[in-house]
C-alpha positions as CSV (number, residue, x, y, z in Angstrom):
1,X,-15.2,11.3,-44.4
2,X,-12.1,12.9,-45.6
3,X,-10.1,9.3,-44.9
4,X,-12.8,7.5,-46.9
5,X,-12.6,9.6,-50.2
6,X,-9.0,9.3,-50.0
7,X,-8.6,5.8,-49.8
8,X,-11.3,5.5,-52.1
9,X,-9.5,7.7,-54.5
10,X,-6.3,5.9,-54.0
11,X,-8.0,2.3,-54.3
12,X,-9.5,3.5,-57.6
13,X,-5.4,4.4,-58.8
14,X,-4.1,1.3,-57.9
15,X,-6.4,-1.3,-58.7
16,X,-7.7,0.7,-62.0
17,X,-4.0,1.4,-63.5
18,X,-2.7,-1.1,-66.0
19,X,-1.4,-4.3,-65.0
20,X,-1.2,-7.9,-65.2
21,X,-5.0,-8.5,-64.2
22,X,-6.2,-5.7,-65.7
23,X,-4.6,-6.3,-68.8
24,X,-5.2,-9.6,-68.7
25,X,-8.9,-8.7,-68.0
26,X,-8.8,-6.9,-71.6
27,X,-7.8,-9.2,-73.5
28,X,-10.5,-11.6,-72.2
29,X,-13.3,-9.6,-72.9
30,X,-11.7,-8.9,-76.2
31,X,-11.2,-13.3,-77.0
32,X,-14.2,-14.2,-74.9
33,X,-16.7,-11.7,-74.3
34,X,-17.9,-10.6,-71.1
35,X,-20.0,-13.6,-70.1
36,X,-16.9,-15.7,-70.5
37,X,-14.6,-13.5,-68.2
38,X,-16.8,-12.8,-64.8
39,X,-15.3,-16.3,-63.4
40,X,-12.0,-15.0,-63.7
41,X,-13.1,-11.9,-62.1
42,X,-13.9,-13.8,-59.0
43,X,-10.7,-15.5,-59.0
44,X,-8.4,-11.9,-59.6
45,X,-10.5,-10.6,-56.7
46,X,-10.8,-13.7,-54.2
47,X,-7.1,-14.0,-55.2
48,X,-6.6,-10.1,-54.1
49,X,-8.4,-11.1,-50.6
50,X,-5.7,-13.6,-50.2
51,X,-3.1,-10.6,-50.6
52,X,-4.8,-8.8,-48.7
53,X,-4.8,-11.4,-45.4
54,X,-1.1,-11.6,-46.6
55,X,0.0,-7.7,-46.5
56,X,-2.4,-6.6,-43.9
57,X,-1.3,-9.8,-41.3
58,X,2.3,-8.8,-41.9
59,X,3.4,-12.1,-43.6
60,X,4.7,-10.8,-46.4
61,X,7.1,-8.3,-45.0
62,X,8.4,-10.9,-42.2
63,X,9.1,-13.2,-45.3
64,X,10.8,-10.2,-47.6
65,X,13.0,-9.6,-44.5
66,X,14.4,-12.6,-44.6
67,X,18.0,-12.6,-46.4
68,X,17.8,-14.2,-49.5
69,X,14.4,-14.7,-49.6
70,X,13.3,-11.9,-51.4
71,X,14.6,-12.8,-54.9
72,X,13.0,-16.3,-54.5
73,X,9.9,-15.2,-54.1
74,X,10.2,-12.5,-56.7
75,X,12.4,-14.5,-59.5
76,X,9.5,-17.1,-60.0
77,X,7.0,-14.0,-60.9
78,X,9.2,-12.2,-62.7
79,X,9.8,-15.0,-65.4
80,X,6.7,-15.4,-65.6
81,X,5.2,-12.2,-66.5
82,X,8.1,-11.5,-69.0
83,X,7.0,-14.9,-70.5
84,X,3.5,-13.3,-70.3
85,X,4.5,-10.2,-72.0
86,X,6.2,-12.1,-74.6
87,X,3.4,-14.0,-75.7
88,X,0.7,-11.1,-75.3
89,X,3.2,-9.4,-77.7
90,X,3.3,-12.0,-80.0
91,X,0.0,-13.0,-80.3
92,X,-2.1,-13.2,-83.3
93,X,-5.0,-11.2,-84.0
94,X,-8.5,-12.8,-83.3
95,X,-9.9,-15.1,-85.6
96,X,-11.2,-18.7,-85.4
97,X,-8.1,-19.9,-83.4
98,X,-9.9,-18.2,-80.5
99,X,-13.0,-20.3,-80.3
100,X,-10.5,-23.5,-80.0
101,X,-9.5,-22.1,-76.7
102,X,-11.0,-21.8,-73.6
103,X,-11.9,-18.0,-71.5
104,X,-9.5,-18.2,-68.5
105,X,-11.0,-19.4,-65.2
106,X,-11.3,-18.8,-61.6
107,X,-8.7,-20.7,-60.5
108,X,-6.4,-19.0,-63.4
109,X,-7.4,-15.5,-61.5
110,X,-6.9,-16.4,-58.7
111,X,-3.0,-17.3,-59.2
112,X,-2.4,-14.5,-61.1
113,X,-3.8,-12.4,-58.1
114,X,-1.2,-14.7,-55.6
115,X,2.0,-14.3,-57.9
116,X,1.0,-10.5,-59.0
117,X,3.4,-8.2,-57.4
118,X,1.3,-5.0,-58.4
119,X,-1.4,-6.4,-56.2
120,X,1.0,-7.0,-52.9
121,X,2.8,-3.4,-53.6
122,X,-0.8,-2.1,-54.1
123,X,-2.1,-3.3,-51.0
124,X,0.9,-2.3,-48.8
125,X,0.6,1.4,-49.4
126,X,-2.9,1.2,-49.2
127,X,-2.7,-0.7,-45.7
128,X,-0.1,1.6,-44.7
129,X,-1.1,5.1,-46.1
130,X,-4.8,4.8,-44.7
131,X,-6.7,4.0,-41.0
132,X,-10.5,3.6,-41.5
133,X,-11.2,0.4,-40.0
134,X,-10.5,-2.9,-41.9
135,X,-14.3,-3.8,-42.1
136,X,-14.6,-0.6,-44.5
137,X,-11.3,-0.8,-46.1
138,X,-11.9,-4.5,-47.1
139,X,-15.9,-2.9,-47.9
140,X,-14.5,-0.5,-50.2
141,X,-12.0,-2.5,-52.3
142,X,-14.4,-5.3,-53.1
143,X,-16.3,-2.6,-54.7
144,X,-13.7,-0.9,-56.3
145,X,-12.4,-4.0,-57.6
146,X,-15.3,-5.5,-58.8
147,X,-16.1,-2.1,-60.4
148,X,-12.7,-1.6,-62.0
149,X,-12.2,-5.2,-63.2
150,X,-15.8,-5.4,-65.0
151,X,-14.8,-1.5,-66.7
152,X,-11.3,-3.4,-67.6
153,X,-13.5,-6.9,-69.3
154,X,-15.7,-4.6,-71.1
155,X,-12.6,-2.5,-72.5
156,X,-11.7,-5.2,-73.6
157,X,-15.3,-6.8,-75.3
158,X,-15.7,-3.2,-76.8
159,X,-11.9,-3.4,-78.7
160,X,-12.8,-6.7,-80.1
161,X,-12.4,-5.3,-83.4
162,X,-9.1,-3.5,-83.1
163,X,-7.6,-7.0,-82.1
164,X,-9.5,-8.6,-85.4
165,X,-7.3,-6.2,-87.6
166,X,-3.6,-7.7,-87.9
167,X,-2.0,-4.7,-87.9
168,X,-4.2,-2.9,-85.1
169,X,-3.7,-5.9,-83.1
170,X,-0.1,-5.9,-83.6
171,X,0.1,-2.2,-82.0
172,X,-2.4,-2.9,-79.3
173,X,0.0,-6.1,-78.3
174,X,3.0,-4.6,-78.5
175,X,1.8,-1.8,-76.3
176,X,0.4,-4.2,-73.5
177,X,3.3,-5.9,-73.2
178,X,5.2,-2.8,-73.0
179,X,3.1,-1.7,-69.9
180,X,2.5,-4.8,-68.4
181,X,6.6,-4.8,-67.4
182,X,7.1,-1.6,-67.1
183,X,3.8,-2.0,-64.1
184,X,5.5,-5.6,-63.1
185,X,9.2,-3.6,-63.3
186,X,7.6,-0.9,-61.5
187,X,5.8,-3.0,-58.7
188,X,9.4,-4.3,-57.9
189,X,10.5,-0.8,-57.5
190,X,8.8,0.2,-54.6
C-alpha cells in the first residue's frame, strides 16, 4: 500500500507541475473553454502512453546512448518550445481574434506529448523509482493524468478574464513562458 501512495504521490508531482502540456492546457481552457480542450486532452494523454511504451521498453535510453544522438533528438524539441515560449510571451490578450482560431486538437496533443521532454524525464523516474506492477502503474497514471490535465483546462477556463485585461495578460504570458523553459531547461537537466 505504502508503494501505491508513493507513486501516486509522485505521479501527482510530475504530471501536475507546470509544463508544456499543462501550460498549454491553460491557455486552452482560457481561448476555448473547456468543451473545446477535452480532444486535446486525449491526445497529451494517448501521446503520454506512447512515452510511456517508449521509457518503460527501454527505447529511449538505447537511443540516448548512442554518440551523437542525443542532441538530435533533443535540438529539434528544444527550438521548438523556445519558439513556443516566445509566442505564449507575446501573445495578445483575448478578444475576438480568438474566435477566428481554432481550440487545438488531438493530433496537436498528442505531438506535443511525443516531442515533450518533461513527459520522457517524468516517466523515467517514475518507471525507475517505483515496482507495483505495470497494469497498476499504467492504472494509476491514466487517472492522474486525466485528473491533473482537466484541473489544468479548467485553470485555465476560470482565468479567462485575467487574459481579457492587456496588462494582466501581459504578466500571466510573460510568466508562462518563463516556466515553461525553465520546466523544458530543467527536463534536460536530469
Amino acid at each position: 500500500m505504502e508503494q501505491w501512495f508513493g507513486f501516486t504521490l509522485a505521479a501527482l508531482a510530475l504530471a501536475g507541475s507546470p509544463g508544456p502540456a499543462t501550460l498549454s492546457l491553460a491557455a486552452t481552457g482560457a481561448a476555448f473553454g473547456v468543451r473545446h480542450g477535452i480532444c486535446y486532452i486525449a491526445g497529451i494523454v494517448t501521446g503520454m502512453f506512447v512515452v510511456i511504451a517508449i521509457v518503460a521498453s527501454g527505447i529511449a535510453g538505447l537511443v540516448l546512448t548512442v554518440p551523437g544522438v542525443g542532441p538530435i533528438v533533443i535540438a529539434p524539441s528544444a527550438i521548438y518550445f523556445l519558439y513556443l515560449a516566445y509566442r505564449i510571451a507575446t501573445a495578445p490578450p483575448l478578444g475576438d481574434a480568438v474566435s477566428q482560431r481554432t481550440a487545438p486538437n488531438f493530433l496537436a496533443g498528442l505531438l506535443l506529448s511525443l516531442i515533450n521532454p518533461k513527459g520522457y524525464a517524468a516517466m523515467a523516474a517514475l518507471f525507475a523509482g517505483f515496482s507495483l506492477g505495470l497494469a497498476a502503474q499504467l492504472a494509476i497514471l491514466l487517472v492522474v493524468m486525466v485528473a491533473v490535465n482537466l484541473a489544468w483546462l479548467l485553470a485555465g477556463a476560470a482565468m479567462t478574464r485575467v487574459f481579457r485585461d492587456p496588462q494582466a495578460n501581459r504578466v500571466v504570458n510573460a510568466v508562462f513562458a518563463a516556466v515553461l523553459i525553465a520546466s523544458v531547461a530543467l527536463a534536460l537537466l536530469i
